[in-house]
C-alpha positions in Angstrom: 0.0 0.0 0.0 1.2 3.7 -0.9 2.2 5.7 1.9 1.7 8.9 -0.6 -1.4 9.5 -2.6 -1.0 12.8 -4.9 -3.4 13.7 -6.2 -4.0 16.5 -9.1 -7.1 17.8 -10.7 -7.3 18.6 -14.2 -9.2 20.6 -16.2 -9.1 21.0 -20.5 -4.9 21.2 -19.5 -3.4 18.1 -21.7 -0.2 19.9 -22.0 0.3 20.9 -18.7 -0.9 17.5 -17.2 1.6 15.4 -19.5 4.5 17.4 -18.2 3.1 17.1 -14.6 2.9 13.4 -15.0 6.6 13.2 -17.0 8.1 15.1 -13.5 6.4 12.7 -11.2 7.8 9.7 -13.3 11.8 11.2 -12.7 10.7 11.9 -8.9 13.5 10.5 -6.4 11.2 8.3 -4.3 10.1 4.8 -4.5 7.4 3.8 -6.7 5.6 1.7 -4.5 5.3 4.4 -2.1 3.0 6.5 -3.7 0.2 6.3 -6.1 -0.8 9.1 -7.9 -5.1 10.2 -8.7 -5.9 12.3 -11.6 -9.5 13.4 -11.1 -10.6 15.0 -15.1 -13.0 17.6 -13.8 -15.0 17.1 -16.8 -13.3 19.0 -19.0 -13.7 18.6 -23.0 -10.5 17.4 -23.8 -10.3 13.7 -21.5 -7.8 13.6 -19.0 -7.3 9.8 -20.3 -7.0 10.2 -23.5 -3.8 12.5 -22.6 -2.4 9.6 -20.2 -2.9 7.1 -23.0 -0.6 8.6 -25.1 1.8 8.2 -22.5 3.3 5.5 -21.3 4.4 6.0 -17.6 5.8 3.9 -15.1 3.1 5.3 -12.6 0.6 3.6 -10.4 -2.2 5.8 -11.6 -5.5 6.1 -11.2 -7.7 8.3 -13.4 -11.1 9.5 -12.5 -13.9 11.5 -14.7 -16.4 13.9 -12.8 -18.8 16.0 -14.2 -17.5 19.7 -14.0 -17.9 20.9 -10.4 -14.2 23.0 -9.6 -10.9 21.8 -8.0 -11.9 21.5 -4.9 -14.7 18.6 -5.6 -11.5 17.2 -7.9 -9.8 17.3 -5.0 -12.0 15.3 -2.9 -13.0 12.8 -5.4 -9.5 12.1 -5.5 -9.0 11.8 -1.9 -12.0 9.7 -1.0 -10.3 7.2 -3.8 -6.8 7.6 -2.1 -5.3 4.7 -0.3 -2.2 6.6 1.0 -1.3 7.8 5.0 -0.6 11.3 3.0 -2.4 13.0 0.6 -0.5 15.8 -1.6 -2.4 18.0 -3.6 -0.8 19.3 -6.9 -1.8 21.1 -9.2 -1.5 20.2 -13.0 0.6 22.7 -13.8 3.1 22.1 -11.1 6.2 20.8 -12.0 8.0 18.8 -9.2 11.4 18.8 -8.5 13.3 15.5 -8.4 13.8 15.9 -4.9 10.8 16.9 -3.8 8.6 13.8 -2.9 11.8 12.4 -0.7 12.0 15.8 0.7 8.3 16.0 2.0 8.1 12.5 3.0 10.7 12.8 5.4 9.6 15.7 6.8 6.0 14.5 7.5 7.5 11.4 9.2 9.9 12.5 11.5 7.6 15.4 12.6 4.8 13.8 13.3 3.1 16.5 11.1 -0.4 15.6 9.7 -0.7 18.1 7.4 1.6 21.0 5.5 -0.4 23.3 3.6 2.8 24.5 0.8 5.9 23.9 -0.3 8.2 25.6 -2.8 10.0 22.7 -4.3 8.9 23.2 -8.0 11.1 23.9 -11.5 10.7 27.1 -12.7 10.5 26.0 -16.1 9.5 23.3 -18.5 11.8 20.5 -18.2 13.8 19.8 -21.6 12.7 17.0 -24.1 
């Protein structure tokens, strides 16, 4: 079981989402320790249809809502999460490689429940 669920909200943002999900791929934490939830918030252009054309070595769960905001993305996706942690990123959010390890270890030797932001991102696209 995942000890990390992120979990990211989408809306008519293929771009953005594909190099979202690239980023969480090159993360420096181990797969089996976190799952990550796309919740499609009902947006013309199918969150899935993006992820198919990807192939990523994810475990990823994608869920379809009719349109009702980020926040009702948000909980969709954590009502479907299985991790201790949930992270909430936004699909334009660009994680650093670090970044996962970084915020795992803080939550568990803190003894933290929650952290509302961090400022671990790229500041730019990451190259091809």
């Amino acid at each position: 079981m995942p000890s990390i669920s992120v979990i990211i909200p989408t809306y008519n943002r293929p771009g953005s989402l594909a190099w979202c999900l690239r980023a969480l791929e090159e993360v420096d934490f181990p797969r089996e320790r976190f799952e990550v939830i796309v919740v499609d918030d009902g947006g013309s252009v199918a969150a899935v249809a993006t992820i198919g054309e990807l192939t990523l070595a994810l475990d990823l769960i994608v869920l379809r809502q009719n349109n009702a905001g980020p926040g009702a993305a948000r909980a969709a996706g954590a009502q479907r999460a299985r991790g201790r942690y949930l992270i909430f990123l936004d699909d334009d959010c660009i994680p650093e490689r670090g970044w996962l390890r970084a915020l795992a270890a803080h939550l568990e030797s803190s003894g933290l429940e929650a952290v509302e932001r961090t400022e671990a991102f790229a500041a730019a696209e990451p190259k091809r």
